[in-house]
OpenMM code with the backbone's topology and positions (N, CA, C; nanometers):
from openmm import Vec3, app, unit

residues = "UNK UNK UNK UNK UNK UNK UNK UNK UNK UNK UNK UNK UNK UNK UNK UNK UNK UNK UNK UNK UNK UNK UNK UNK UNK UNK UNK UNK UNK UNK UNK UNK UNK UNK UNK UNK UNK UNK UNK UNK UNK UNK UNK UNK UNK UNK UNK UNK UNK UNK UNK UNK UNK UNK UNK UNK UNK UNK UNK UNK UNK UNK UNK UNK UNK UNK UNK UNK UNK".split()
positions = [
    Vec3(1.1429, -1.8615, 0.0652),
    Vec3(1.0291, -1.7757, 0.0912),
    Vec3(1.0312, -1.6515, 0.0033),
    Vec3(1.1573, -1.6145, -0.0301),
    Vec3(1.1450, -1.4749, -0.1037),
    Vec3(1.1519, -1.5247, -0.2751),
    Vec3(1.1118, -1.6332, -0.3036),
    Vec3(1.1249, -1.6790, -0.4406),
    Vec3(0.9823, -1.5699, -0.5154),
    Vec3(0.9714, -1.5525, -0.6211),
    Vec3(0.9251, -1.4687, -0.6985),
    Vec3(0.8267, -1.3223, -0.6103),
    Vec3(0.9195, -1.2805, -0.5651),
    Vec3(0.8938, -1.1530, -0.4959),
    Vec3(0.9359, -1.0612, -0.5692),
    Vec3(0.8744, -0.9742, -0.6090),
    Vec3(0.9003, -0.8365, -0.7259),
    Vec3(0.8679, -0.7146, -0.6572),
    Vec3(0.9725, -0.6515, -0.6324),
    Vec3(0.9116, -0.4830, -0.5861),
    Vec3(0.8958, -0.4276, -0.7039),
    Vec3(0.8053, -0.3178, -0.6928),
    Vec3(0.7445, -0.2916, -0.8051),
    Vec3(0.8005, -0.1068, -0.7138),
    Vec3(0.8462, -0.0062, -0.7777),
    Vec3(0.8408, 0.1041, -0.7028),
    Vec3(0.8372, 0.2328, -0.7685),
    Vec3(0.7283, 0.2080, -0.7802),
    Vec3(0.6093, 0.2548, -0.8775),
    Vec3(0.5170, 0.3578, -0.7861),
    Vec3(0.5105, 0.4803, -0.7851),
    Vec3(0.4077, 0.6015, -0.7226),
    Vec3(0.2244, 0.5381, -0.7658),
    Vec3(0.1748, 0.4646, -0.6765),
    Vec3(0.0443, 0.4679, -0.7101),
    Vec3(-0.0809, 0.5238, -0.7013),
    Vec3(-0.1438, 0.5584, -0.8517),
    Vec3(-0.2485, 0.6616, -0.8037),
    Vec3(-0.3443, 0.6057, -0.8810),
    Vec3(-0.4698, 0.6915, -0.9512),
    Vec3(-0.6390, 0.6307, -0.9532),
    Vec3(-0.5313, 0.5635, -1.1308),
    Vec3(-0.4094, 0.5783, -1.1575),
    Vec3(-0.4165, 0.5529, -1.2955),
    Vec3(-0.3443, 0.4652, -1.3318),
    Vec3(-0.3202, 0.3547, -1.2274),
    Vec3(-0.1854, 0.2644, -1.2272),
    Vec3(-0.2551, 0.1426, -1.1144),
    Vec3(-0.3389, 0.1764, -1.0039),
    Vec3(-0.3891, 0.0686, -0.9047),
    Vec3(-0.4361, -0.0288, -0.9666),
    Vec3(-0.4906, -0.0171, -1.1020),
    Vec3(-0.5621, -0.1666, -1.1176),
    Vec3(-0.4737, -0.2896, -1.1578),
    Vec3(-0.3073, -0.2273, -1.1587),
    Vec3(-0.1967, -0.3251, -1.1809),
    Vec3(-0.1908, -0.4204, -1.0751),
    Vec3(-0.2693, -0.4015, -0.9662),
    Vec3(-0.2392, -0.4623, -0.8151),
    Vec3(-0.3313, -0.5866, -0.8787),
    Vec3(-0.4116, -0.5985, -0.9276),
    Vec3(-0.5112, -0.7001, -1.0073),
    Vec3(-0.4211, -0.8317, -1.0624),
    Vec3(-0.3563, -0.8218, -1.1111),
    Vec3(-0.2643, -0.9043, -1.1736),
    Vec3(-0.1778, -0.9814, -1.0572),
    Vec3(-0.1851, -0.9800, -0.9689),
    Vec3(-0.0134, -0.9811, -0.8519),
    Vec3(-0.1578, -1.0953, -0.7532),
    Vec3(-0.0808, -1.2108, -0.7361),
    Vec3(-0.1621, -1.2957, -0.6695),
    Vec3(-0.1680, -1.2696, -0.4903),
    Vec3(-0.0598, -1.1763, -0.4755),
    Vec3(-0.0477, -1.1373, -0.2860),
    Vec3(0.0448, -1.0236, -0.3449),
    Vec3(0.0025, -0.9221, -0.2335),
    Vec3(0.0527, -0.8010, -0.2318),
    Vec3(0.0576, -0.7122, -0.0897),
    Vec3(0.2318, -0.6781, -0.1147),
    Vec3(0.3022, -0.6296, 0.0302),
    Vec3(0.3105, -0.4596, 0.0189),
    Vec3(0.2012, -0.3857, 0.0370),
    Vec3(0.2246, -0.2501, 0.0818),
    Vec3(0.2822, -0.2253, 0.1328),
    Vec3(0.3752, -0.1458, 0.1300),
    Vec3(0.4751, -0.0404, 0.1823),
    Vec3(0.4579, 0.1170, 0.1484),
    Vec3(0.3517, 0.2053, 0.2135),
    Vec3(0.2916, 0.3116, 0.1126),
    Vec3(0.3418, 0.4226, 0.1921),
    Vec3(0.3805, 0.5658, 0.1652),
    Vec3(0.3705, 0.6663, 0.2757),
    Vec3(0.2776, 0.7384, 0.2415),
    Vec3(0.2601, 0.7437, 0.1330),
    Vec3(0.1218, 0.8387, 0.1095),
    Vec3(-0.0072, 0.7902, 0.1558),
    Vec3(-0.0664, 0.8882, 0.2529),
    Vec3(-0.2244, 0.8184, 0.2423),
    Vec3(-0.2866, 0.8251, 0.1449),
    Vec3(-0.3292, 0.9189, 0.0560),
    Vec3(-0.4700, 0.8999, -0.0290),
    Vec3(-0.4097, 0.7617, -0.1154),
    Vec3(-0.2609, 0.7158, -0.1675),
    Vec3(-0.2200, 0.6059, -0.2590),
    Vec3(-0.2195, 0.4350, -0.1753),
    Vec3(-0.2203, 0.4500, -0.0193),
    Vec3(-0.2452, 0.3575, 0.0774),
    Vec3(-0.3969, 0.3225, 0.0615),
    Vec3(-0.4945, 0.4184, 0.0816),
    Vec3(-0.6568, 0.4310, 0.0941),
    Vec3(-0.7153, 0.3256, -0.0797),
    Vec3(-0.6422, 0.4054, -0.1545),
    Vec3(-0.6786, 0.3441, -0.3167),
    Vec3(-0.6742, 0.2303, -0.2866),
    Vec3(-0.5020, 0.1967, -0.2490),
    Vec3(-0.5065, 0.0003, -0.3058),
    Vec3(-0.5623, -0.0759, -0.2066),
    Vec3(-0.5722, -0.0259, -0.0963),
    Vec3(-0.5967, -0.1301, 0.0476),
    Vec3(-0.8424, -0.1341, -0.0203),
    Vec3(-0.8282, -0.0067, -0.0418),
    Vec3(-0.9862, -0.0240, -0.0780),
    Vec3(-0.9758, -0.1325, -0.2433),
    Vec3(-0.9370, -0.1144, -0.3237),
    Vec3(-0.9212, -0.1804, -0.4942),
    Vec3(-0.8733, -0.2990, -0.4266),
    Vec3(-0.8206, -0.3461, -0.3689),
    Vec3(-0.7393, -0.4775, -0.3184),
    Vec3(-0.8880, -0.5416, -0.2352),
    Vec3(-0.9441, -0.5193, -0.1348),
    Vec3(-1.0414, -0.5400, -0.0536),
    Vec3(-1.2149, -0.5707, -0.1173),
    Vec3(-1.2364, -0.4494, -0.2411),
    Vec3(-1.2969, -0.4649, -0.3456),
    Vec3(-1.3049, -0.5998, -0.4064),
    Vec3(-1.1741, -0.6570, -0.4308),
    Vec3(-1.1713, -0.7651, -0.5769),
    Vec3(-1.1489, -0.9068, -0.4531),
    Vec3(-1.1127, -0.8698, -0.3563),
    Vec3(-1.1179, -1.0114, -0.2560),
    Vec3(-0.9271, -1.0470, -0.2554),
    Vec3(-0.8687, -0.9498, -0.2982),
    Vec3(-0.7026, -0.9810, -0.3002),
    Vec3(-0.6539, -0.9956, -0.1476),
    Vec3(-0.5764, -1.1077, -0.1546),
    Vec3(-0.4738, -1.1229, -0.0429),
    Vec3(-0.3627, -1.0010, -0.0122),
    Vec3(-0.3579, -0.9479, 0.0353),
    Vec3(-0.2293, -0.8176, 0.0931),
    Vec3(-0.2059, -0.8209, 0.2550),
    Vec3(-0.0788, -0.7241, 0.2552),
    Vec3(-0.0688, -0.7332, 0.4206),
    Vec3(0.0180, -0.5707, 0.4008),
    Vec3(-0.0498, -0.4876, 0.4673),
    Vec3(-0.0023, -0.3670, 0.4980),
    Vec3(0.1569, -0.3670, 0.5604),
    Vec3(0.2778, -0.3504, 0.5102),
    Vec3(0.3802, -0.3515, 0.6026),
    Vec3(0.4395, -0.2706, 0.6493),
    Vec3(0.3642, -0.0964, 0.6099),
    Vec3(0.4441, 0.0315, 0.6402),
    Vec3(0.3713, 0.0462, 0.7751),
    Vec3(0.4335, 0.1464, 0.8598),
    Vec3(0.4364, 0.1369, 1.0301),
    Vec3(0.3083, 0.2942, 1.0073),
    Vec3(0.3443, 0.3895, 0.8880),
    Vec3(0.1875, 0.4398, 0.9252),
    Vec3(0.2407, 0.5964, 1.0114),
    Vec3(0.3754, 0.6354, 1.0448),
    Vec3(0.3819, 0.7279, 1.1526),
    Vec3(0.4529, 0.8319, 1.0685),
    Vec3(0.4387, 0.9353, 1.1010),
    Vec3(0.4398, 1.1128, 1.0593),
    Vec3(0.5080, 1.0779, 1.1815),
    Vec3(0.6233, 1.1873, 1.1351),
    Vec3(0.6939, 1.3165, 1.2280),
    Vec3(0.6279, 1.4499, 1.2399),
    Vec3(0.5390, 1.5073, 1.2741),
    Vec3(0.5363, 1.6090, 1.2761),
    Vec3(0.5709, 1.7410, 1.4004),
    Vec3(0.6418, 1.8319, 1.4157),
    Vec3(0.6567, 1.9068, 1.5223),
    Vec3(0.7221, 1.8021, 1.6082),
    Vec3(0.8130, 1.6968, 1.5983),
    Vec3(0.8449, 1.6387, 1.6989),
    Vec3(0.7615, 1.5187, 1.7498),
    Vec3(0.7052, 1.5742, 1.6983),
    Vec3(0.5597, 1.4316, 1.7493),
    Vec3(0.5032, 1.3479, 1.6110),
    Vec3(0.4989, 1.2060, 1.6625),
    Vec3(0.5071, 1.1171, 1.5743),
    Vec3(0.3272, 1.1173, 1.5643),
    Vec3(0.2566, 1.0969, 1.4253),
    Vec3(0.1312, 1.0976, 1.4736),
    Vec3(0.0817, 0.9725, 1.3395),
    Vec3(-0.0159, 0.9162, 1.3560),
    Vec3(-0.0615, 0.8360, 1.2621),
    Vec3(-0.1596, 0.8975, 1.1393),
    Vec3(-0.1910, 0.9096, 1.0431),
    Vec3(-0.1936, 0.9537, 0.9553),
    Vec3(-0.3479, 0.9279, 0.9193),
    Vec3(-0.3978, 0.7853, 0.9579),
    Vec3(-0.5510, 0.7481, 0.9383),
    Vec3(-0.6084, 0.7475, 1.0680),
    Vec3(-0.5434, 0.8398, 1.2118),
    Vec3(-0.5843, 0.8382, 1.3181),
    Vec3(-0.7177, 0.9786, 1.3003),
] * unit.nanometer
topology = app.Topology()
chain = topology.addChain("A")
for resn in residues:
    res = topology.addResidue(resn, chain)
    for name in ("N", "CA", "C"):
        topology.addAtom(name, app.Element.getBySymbol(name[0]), res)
C-alpha cells in the first residue's frame, strides 16, 4: 500500500500549489490555514483525488480550537 508514496515537505503557497497537478492522489497534512484553503480549493478546482489527514486543532490559551470553525 505504501508503494510509490512521496512526501513532498515543501511550505505551500499561491507559488508552488500548482505542483499538486502532477501527483495522481494527494495526502494533506497542512497546519497552516490560508496553505490548507489553496490546495484543498486548486485540488477541488481540477477534479483531484485528496484526503485531508491533519486533525485541524490550535492550542490556544489552553483550549484546543479548530481553525476553519
Amino acid at each position: 500500500m505504501r508503494r510509490r508514496i512521496t512526501d513532498h515537505p515543501t511550505a505551500i503557497d499561491a507559488t508552488n500549489v500548482d505542483q499538486l497537478q502532477a501527483m495522481s492522489f494527494v495526502f494533506l497534512c497542512l497546519d497552516n490555514g490560508t496553505a490548507k484553503r489553496l490546495s484543498v480549493d486548486r485540488l477541488k478546482e481540477s477534479g483531484k483525488s485528496f484526503i485531508d489527514v491533519g486533525m485541524g486543532v490550535e492550542l490556544m490559551n489552553n483550549t484546543c480550537l479548530e481553525p476553519f470553525g
